[in-house]
Backbone atoms as SQL, in Angstrom:
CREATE TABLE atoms (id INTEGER PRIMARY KEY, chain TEXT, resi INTEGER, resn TEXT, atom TEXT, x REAL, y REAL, z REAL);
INSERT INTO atoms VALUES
  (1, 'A', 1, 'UNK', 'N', 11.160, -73.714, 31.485),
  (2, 'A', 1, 'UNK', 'CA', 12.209, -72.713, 31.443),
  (3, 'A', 1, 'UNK', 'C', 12.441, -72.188, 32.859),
  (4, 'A', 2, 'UNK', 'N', 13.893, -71.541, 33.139),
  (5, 'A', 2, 'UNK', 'CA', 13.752, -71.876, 34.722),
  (6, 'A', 2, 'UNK', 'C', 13.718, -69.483, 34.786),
  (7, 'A', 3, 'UNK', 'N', 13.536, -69.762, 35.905),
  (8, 'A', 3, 'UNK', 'CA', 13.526, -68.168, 36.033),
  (9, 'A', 3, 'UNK', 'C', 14.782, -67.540, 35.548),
  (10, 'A', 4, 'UNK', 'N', 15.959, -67.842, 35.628),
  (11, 'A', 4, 'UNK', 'CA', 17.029, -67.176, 35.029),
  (12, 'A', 4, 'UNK', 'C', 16.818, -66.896, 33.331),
  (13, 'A', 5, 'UNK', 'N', 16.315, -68.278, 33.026),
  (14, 'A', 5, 'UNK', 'CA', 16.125, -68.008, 31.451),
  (15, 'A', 5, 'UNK', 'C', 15.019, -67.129, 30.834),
  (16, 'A', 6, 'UNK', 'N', 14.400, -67.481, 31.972),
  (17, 'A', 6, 'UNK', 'CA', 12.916, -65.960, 31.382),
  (18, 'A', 6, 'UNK', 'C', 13.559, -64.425, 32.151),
  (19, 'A', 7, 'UNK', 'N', 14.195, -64.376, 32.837),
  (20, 'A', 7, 'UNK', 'CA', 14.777, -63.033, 32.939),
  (21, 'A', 7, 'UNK', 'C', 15.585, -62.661, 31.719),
  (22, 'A', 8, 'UNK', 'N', 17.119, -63.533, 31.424),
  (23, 'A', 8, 'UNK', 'CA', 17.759, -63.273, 30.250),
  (24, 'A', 8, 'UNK', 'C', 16.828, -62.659, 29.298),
  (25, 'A', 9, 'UNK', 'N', 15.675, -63.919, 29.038),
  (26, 'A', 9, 'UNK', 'CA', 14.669, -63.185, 27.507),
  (27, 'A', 9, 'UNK', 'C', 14.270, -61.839, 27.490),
  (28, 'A', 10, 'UNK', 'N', 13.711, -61.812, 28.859),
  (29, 'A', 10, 'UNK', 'CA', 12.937, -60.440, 29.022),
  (30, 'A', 10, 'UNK', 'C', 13.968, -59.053, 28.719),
  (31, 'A', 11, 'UNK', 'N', 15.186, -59.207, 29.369),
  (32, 'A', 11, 'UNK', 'CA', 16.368, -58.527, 29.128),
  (33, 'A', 11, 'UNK', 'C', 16.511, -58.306, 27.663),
  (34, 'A', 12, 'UNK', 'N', 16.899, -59.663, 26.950),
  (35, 'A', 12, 'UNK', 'CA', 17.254, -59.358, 25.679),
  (36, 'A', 12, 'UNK', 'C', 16.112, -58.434, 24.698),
  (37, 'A', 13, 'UNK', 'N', 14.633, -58.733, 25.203),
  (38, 'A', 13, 'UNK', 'CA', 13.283, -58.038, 24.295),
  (39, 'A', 13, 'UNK', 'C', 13.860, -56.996, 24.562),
  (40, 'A', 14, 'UNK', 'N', 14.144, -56.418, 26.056),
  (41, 'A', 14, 'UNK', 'CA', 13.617, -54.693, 26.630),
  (42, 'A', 14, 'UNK', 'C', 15.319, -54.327, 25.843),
  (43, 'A', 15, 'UNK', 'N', 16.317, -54.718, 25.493),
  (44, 'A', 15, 'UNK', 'CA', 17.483, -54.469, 24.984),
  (45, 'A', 15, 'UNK', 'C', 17.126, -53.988, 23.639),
  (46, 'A', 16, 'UNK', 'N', 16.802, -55.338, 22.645),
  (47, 'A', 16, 'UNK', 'CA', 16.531, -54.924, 21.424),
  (48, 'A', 16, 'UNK', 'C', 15.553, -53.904, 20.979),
  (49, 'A', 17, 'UNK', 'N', 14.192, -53.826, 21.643),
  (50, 'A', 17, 'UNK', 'CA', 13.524, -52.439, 21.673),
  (51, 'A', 17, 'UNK', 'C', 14.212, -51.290, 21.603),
  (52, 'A', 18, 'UNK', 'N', 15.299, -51.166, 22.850),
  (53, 'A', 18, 'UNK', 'CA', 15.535, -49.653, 22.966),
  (54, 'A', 18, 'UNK', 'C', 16.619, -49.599, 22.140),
  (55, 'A', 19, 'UNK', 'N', 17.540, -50.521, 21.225),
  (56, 'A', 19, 'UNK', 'CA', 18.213, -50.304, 20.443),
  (57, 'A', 19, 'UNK', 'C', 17.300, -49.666, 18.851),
  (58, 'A', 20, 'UNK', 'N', 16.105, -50.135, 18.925),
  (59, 'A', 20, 'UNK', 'CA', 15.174, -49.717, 17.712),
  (60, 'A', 20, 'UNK', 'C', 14.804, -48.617, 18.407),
  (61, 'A', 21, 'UNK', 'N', 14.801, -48.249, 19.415),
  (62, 'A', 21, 'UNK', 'CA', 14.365, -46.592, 19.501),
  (63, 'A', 21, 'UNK', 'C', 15.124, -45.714, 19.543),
  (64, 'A', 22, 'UNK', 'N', 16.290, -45.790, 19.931),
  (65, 'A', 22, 'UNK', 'CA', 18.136, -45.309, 19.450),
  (66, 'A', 22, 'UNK', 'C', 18.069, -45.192, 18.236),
  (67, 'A', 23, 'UNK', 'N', 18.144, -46.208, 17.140),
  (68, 'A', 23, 'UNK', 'CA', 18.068, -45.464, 15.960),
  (69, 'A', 23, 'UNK', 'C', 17.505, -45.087, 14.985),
  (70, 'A', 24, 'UNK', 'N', 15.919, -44.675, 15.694),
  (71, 'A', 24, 'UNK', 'CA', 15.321, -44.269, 14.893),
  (72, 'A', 24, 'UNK', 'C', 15.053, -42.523, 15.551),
  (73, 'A', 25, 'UNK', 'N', 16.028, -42.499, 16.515),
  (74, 'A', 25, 'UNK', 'CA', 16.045, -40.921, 17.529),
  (75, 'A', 25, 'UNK', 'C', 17.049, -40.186, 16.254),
  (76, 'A', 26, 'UNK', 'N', 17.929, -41.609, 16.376),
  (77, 'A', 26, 'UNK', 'CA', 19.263, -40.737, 16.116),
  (78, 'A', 26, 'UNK', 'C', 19.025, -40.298, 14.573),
  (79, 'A', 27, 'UNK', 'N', 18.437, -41.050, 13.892),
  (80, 'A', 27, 'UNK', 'CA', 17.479, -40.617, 12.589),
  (81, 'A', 27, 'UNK', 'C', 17.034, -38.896, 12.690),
  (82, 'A', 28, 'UNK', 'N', 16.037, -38.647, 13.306),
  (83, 'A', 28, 'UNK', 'CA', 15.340, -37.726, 13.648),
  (84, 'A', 28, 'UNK', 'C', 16.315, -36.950, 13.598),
  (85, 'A', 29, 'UNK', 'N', 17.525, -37.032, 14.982),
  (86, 'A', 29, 'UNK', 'CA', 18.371, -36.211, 15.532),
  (87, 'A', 29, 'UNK', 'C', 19.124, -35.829, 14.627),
  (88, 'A', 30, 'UNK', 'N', 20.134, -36.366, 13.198),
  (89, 'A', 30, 'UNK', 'CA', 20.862, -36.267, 12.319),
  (90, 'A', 30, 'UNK', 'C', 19.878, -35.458, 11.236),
  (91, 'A', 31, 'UNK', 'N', 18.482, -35.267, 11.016),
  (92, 'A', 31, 'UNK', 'CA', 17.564, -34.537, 10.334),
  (93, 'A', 31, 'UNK', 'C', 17.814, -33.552, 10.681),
  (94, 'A', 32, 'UNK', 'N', 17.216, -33.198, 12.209),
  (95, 'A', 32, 'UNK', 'CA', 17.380, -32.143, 12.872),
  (96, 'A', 32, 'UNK', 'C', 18.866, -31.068, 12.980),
  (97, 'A', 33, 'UNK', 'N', 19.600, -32.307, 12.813),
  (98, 'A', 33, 'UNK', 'CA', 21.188, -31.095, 13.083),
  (99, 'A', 33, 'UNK', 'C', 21.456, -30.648, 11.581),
  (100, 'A', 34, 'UNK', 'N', 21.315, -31.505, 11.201),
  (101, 'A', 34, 'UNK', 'CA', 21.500, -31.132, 8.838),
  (102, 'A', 34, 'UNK', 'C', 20.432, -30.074, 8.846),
  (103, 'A', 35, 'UNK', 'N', 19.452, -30.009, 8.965),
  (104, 'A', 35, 'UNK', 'CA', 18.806, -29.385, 9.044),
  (105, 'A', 35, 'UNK', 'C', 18.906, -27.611, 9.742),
  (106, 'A', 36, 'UNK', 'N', 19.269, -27.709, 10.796),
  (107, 'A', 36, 'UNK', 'CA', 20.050, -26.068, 11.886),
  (108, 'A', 36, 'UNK', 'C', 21.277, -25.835, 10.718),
  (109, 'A', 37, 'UNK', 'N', 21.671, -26.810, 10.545),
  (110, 'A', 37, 'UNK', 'CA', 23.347, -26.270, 10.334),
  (111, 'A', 37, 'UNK', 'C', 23.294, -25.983, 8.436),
  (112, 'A', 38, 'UNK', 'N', 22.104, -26.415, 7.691),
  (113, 'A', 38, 'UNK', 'CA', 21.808, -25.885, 6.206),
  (114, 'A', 38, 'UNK', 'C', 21.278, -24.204, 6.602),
  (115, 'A', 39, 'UNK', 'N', 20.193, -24.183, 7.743),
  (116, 'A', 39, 'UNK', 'CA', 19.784, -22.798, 7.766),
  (117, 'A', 39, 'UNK', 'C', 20.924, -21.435, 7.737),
  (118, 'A', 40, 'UNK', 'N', 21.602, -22.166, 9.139),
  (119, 'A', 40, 'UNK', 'CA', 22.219, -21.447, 9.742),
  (120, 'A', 40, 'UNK', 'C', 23.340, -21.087, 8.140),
  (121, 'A', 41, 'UNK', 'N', 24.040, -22.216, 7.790),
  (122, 'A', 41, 'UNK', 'CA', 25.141, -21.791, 6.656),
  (123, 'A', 41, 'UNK', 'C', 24.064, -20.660, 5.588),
  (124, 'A', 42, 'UNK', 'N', 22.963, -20.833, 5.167),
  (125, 'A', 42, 'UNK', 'CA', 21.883, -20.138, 3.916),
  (126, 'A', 42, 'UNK', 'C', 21.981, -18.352, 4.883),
  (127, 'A', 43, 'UNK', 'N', 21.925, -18.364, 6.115),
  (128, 'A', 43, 'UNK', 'CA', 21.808, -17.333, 6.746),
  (129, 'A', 43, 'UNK', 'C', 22.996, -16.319, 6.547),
  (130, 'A', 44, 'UNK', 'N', 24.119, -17.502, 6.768),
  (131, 'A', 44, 'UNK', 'CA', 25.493, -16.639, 6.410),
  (132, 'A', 44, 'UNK', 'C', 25.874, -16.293, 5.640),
  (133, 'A', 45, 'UNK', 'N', 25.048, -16.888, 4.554),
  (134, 'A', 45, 'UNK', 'CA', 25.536, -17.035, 2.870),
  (135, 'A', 45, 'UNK', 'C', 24.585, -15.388, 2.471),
  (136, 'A', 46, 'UNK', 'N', 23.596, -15.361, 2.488),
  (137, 'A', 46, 'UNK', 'CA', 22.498, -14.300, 2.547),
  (138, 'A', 46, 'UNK', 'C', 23.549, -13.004, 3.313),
  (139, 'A', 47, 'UNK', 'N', 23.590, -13.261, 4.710),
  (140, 'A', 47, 'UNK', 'CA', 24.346, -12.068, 5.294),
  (141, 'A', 47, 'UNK', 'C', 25.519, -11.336, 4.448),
  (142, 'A', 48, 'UNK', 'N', 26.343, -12.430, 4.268),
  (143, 'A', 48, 'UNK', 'CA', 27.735, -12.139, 3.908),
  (144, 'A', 48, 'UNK', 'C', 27.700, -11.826, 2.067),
  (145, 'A', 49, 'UNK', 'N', 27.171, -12.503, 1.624),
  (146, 'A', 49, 'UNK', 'CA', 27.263, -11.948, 0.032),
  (147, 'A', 49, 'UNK', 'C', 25.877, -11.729, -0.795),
  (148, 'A', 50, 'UNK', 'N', 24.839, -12.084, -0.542),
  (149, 'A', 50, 'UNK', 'CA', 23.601, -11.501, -1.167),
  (150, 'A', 50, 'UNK', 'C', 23.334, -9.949, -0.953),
  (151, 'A', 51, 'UNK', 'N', 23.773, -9.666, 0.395),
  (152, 'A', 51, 'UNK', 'CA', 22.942, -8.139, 1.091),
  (153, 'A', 51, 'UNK', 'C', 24.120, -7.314, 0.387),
  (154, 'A', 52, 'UNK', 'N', 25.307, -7.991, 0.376),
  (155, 'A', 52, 'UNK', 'CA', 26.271, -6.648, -0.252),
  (156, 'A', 52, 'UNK', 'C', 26.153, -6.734, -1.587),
  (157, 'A', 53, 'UNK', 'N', 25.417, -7.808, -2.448),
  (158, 'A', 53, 'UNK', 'CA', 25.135, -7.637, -3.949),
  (159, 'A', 53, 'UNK', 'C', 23.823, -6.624, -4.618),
  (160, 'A', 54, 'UNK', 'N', 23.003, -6.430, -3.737),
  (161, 'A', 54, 'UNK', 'CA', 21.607, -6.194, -3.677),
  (162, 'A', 54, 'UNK', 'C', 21.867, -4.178, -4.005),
  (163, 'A', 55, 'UNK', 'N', 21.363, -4.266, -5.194),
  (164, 'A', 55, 'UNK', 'CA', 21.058, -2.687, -5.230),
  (165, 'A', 55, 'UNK', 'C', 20.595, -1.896, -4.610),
  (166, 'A', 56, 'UNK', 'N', 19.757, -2.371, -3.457),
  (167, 'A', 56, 'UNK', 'CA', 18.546, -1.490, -2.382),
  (168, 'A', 56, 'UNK', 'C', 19.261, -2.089, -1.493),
  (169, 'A', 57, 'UNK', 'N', 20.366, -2.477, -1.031),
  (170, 'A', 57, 'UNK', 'CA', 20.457, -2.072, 0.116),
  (171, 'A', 57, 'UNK', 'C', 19.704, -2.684, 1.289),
  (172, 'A', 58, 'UNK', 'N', 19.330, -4.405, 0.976),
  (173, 'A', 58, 'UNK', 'CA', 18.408, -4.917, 1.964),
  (174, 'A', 58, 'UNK', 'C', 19.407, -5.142, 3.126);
């Protein structure tokens, strides 16, 4: 195999790796934002109509 062709390979391994670590970030990352943006809406939901239903006044 001549050196061009073992560079290409090496290229294509270190390529396909970081495409498997891309989407298993972006995994994480799409957890993480569903995740802020359920709190955050439960927070508003609580603020805006639980506290004004609440007999005491939380």
């Amino acid at each position: 195999m001549s050196k061009l062709g073992t560079t290409k390979g090496v290229f294509k391994m270190m390529l396909s790796g970081m495409a498997e670590d891309w989407q298993q970030m972006d995994k994480k990352f799409y957890r993480l934002v569903f995740g802020v943006a359920g709190f955050v809406a439960m927070a508003l939901f609580w603020f805006y109509f639980l506290r004004n239903m609440s007999p005491f006044g939380f």
